[in-house]
C-alpha positions in Angstrom: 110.4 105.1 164.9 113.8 106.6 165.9 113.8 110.2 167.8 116.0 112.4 166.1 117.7 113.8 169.0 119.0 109.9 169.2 120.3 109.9 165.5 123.5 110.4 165.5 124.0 107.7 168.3 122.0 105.2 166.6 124.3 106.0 163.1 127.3 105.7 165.2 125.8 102.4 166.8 125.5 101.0 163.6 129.0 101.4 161.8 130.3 100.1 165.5 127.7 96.7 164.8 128.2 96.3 161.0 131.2 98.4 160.1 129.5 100.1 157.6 130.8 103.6 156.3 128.8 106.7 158.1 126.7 108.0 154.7 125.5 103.9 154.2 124.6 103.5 158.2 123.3 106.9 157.9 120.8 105.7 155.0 119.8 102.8 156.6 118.8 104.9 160.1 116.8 107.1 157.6 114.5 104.4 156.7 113.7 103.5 160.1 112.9 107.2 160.9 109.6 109.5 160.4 109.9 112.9 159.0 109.3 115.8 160.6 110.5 114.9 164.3 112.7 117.3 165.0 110.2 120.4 163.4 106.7 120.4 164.6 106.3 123.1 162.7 107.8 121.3 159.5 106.4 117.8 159.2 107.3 118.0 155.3 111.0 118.1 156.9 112.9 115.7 155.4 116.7 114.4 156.1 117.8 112.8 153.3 120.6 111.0 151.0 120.2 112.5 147.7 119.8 116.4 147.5 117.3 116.9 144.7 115.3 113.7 145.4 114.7 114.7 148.9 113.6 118.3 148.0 111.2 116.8 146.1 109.7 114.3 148.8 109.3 117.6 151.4 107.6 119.6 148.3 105.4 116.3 147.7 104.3 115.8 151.3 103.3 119.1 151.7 101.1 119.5 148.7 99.2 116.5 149.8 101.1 113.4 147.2 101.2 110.1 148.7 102.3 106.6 147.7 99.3 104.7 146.7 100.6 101.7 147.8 101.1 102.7 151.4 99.2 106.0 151.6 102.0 108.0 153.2 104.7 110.3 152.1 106.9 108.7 149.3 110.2 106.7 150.3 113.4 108.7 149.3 113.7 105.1 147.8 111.1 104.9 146.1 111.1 108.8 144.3 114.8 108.1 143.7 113.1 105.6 141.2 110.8 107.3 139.8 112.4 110.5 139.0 115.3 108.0 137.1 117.2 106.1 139.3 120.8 105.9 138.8 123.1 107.8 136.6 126.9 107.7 135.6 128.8 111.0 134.9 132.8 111.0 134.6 135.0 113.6 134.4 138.6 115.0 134.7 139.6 118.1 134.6 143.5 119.4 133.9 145.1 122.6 134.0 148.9 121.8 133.2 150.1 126.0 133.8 148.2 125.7 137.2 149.3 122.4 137.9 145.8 121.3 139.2 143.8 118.5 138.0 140.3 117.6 139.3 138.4 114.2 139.2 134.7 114.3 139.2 132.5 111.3 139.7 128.4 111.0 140.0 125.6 108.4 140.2 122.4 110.4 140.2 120.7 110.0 136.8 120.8 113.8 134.9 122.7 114.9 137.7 124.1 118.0 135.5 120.3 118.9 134.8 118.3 118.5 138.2 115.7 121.3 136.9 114.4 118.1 134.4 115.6 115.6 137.1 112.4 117.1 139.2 109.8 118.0 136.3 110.2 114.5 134.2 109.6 113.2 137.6 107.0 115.0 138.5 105.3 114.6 134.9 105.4 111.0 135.8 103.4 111.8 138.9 101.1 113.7 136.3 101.7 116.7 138.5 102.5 120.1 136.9 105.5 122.1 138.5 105.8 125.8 138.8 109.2 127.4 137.6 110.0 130.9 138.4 113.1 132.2 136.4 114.8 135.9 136.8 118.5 137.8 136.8 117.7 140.3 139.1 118.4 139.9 143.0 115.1 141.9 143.9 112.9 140.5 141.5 114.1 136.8 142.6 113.4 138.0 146.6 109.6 139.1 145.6 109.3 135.8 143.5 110.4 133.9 146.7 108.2 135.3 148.8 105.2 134.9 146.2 106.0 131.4 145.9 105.7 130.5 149.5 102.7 131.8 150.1 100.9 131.0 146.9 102.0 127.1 146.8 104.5 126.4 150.2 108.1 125.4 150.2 109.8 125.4 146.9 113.2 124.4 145.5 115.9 126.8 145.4 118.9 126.9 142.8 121.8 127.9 144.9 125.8 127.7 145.1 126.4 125.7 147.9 129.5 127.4 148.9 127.8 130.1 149.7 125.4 128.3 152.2 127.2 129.1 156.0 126.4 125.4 157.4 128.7 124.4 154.3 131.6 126.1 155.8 133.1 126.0 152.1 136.4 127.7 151.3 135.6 130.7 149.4 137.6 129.0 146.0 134.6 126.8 145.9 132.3 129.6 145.0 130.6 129.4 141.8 131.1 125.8 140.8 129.1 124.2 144.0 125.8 123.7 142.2 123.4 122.4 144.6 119.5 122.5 145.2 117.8 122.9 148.9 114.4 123.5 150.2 112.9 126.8 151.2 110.2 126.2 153.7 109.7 129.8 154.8 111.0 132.9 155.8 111.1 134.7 159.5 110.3 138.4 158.9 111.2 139.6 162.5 114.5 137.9 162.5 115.3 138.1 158.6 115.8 134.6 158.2 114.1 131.6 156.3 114.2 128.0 157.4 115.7 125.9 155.1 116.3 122.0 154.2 119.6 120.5 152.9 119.7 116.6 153.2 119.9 117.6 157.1 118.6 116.0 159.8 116.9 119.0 161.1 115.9 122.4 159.3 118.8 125.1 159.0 118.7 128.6 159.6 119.8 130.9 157.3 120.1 134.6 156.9 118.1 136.4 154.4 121.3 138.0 152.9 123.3 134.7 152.7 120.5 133.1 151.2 119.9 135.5 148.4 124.2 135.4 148.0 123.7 131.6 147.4 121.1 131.8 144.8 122.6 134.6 142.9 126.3 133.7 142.9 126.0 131.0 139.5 124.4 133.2 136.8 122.9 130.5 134.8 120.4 129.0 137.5 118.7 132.2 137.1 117.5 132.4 140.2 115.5 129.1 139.7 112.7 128.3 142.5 110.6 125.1 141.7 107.1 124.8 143.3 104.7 122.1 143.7 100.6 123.2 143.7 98.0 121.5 146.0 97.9 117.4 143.7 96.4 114.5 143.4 97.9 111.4 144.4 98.5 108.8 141.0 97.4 105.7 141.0 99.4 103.9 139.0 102.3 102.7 140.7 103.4 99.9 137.9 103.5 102.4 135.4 105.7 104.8 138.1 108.3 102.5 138.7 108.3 101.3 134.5 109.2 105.1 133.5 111.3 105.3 135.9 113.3 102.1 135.2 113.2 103.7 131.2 114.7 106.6 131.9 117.3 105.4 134.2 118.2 102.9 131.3 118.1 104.9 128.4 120.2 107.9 131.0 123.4 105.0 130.7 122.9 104.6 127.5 124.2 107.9 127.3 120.4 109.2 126.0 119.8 113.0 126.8 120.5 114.8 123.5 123.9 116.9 125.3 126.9 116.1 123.2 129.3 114.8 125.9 126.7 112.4 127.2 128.8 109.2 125.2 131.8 110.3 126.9 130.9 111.5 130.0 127.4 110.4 130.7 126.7 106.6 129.8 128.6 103.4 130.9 131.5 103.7 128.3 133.0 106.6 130.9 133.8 103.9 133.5 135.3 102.1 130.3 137.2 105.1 129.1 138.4 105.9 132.7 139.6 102.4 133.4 142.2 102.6 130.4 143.0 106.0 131.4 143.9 104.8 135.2 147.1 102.9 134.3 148.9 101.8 131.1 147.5 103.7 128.6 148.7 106.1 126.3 145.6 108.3 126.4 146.1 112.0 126.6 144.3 112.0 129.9 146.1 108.8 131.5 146.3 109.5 135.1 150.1 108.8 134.9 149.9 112.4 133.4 147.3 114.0 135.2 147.3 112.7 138.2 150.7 111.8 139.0 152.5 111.3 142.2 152.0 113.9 144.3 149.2 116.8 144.9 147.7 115.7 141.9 146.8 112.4 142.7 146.1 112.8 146.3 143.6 115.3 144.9 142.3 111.8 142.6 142.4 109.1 145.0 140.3 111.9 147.8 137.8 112.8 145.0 137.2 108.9 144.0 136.2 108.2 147.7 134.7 111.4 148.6 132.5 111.7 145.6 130.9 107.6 145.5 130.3 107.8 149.5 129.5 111.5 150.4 128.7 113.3 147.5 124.8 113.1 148.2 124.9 109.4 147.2 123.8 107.4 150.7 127.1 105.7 149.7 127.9 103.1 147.3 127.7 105.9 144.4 123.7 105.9 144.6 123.4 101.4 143.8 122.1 100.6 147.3 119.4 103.2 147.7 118.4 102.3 143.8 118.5 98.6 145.1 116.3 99.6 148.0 113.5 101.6 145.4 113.7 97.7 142.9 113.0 96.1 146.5 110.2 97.9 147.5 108.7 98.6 143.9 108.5 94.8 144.3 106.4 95.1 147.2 104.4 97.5 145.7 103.5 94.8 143.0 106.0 95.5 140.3 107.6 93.1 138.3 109.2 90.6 140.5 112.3 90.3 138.5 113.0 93.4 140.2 113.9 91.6 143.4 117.2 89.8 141.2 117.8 93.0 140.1 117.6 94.4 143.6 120.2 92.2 144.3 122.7 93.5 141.7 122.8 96.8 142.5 123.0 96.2 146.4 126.1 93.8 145.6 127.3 97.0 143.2 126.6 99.2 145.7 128.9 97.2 148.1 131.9 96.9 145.1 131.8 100.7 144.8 132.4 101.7 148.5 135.1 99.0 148.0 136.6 100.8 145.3 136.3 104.1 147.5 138.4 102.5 150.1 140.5 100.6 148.0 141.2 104.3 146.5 142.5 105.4 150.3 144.2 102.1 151.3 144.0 101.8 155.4 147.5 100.8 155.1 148.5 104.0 154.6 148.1 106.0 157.6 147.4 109.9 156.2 144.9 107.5 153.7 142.6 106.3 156.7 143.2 109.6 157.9 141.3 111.1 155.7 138.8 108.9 154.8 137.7 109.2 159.0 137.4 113.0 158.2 135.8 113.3 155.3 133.3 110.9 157.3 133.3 113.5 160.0 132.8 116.6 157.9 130.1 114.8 156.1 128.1 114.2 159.8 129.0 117.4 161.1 127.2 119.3 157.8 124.2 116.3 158.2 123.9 117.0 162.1 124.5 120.4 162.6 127.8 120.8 163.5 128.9 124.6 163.8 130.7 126.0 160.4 134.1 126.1 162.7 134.1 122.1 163.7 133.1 122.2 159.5 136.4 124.5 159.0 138.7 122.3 161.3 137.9 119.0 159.3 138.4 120.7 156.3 141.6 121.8 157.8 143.2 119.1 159.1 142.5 117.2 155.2 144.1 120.1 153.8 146.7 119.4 156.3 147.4 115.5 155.1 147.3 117.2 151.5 151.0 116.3 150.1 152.9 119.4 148.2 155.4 118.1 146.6 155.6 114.1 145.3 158.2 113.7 148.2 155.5 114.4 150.2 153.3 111.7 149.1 153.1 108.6 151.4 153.3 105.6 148.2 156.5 105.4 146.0 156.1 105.4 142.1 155.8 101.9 141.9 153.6 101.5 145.1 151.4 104.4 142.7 152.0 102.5 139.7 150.7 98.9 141.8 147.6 101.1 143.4 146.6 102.8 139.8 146.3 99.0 138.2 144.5 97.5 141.1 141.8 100.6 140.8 142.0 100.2 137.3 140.7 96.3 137.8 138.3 97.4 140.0 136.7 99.7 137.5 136.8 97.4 134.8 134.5 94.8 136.7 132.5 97.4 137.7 132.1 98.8 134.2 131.1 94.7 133.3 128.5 94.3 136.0 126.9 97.6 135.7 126.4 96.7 132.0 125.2 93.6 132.9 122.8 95.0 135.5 121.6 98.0 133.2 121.2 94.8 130.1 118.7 93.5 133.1 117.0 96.4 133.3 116.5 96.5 129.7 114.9 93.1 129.6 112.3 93.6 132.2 110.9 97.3 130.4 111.3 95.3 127.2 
């Protein structure tokens, strides 16, 4: 097993060996690795890809769940499966008075809904959850505190900008939805210990914490809790409802009336016209020209399909890894072609990310090293002012005028249809893939 204390070498090792991006070596040194290491205290400590997923594998150790095929702690693999798999979600977002447009990209299936992301999982597991709801700040402290002792760590609802390890700028605040673990609270010092994806527990103040979980109205306050369970039994049936709703969740299923727009496979399709060439209202000629606006694009497309809680590769090569090992586990064995798929679509959307940044382009690589950075300094611990330098230095390379912008208009104009090709194959093998998945739940 690897020592955590040895992590972020053996990460590093591996880019160096296979010249893989940090959040894809970083998933791969996660598989290798036991949880709990760096807490004794915490051995339902998990450091993760995927926010939500790994939430649910800490809350899920510690109420006694195991994998009936190995008898251990689920895989983050092999819950990401189970609670769905995959998603798509698309969006733009353009404020012509403000002259700011935003590009939003995700790959967790019901990524805008993680409160059923965790219970259709868990009803899968045929465990029940426990949901505590409230709007007021002191009646969401005394539910906290009832829910740890009664049933353990619990998932909180918070705004992420809001978290200090974050080191967010304060415009972030009330749009950085974002789930973590509470695994207790320290009454002499006023603090709980908290998981976020990390590599180790965090440390949070009390007040900070109850900021977080307050600051976006609608979460309520949420905490999530997991009783004392049974472990199923059933791991075919598992890793079929799984495989359902991840198909039916790119068919755009899910009853919310953007979900053919924004939420199945037609977004890639509608966001490959829109990248060059077309007359579309939301063309990125128009909002995302050459300048701010499109740096703020091409950043988004690379930071949000490698760092945005993904493992890399926009979630395909962890999803890969749960069709591999469901396989294992005596699934269907077509699963092992379709393992294959989504690790080669894993690799062909990290190559969009980079192709989004071209190394060519000096500020480009530039900022693809430091949004790498950023993202292991917030894994590993890094202090909140090595945090606020990174995020510095890319606001730095940010160009504010379209003089400023290192392509010409025709060098944009070459770089928008290459992207634009790129989708438009992805958008053909991720139908063809998700057609796959279709036959073998058929």
């Amino acid at each position: 097993m690897t020592a955590h204390k040895h992590f972020k070498q053996f990460v590093r090792s591996r880019m160096k060996k296979t010249g893989e991006g940090y959040a894809t070596a970083r998933r791969h040194i996660l598989r290798q690795s036991a949880p709990g290491q760096t807490a004794r205290d915490l051995p339902w400590h998990f450091a993760g890809s995927v926010p939500a997923t790994t939430a649910l594998r800490g809350l899920l150790a510690h109420a006694g769940v195991r994998d009936p095929h190995t008898g251990a702690p689920f895989s983050e693999a092999m819950l990401f499966g189970i609670a769905g798999g995959i998603g798509i979600g698309v969006f733009s977002f353009f404020y012509e008075k403000e002259n700011f447009a935003s590009f939003f990209l995700a790959g967790r299936h019901l990524l805008h809904d993680s409160l059923a992301y965790l219970r259709n999982a868990c009803e899968r597991l045929g465990i029940e959850t426990v949901v505590q709801e409230t709007a007021g700040v002191k009646a969401a402290e005394v539910q906290l505190r009832s829910a740890l002792t009664e049933h353990g760590p619990c998932v909180a609802w918070v705004d992420a900008a809001h978290l200090p390890h974050r080191a967010m700028p304060a415009i972030a605040s009330g749009s950085a939805y974002h789930v973590i673990t509470i695994y207790g609270i320290d009454e002499d010092t006023q603090t709980a210990s908290i998981g976020d994806r990390t590599d180790e527990p965090i440390t949070i103040g009390l007040p900070d914490l109850a900021k977080a979980r307050a600051r976006i109205k609608k979460d309520k306050h949420r905490l999530l809790s997991i009783p004392a369970s049974a472990s199923p039994a059933d791991m075919a049936g598992l890793v079929r409802g799984g495989l359902r709703a991840c198909y039916d969740g790119l068919a755009g299923a899910g009853g919310i009336r953007s979900a053919a727009t924004n939420f199945s496979l037609k977004a890639m399709r509608l966001w490959a016209d829109r990248l060059h060439g077309s007359k579309d209202n939301e063309r990125w000629e128009r909002v995302f020209p050459r300048g701010p606006r499109l740096w703020q694009g091409l950043t988004s497309v690379y930071d949000y399909i490698e760092h945005y809680g993904t493992g890399g590769g926009l979630c395909r090569p962890l999803f890969a890894e749960f069709l591999t090992e469901a396989v294992s586990a005596g699934a269907d064995a077509r699963l092992t072609d379709l393992a294959t798929r989504y690790a080669e679509l894993g690799r062909a959307w990290s190559a969009l990310a980079d192709a989004a940044l071209p190394d060519e382009v000096p500020v480009c690589r530039e900022a693809k090293e430091l949004f790498a950075h950023k993202a292991e300094l917030i894994d590993g611990g890094g202090s909140p002012g090595e945090i606020r330098v990174a995020r510095a230095r890319l606001d730095e390379l940010r160009p504010r005028t379209p003089d400023q912008f290192p392509l010409t208009e025709a060098e944009c104009a070459d770089l928008r249809a290459r992207l634009k090709a790129r989708v438009q194959g992805l958008y053909d093998a991720e139908v063809a893939a998700r057609d796959a998945i279709g036959q073998v739940i058929a």
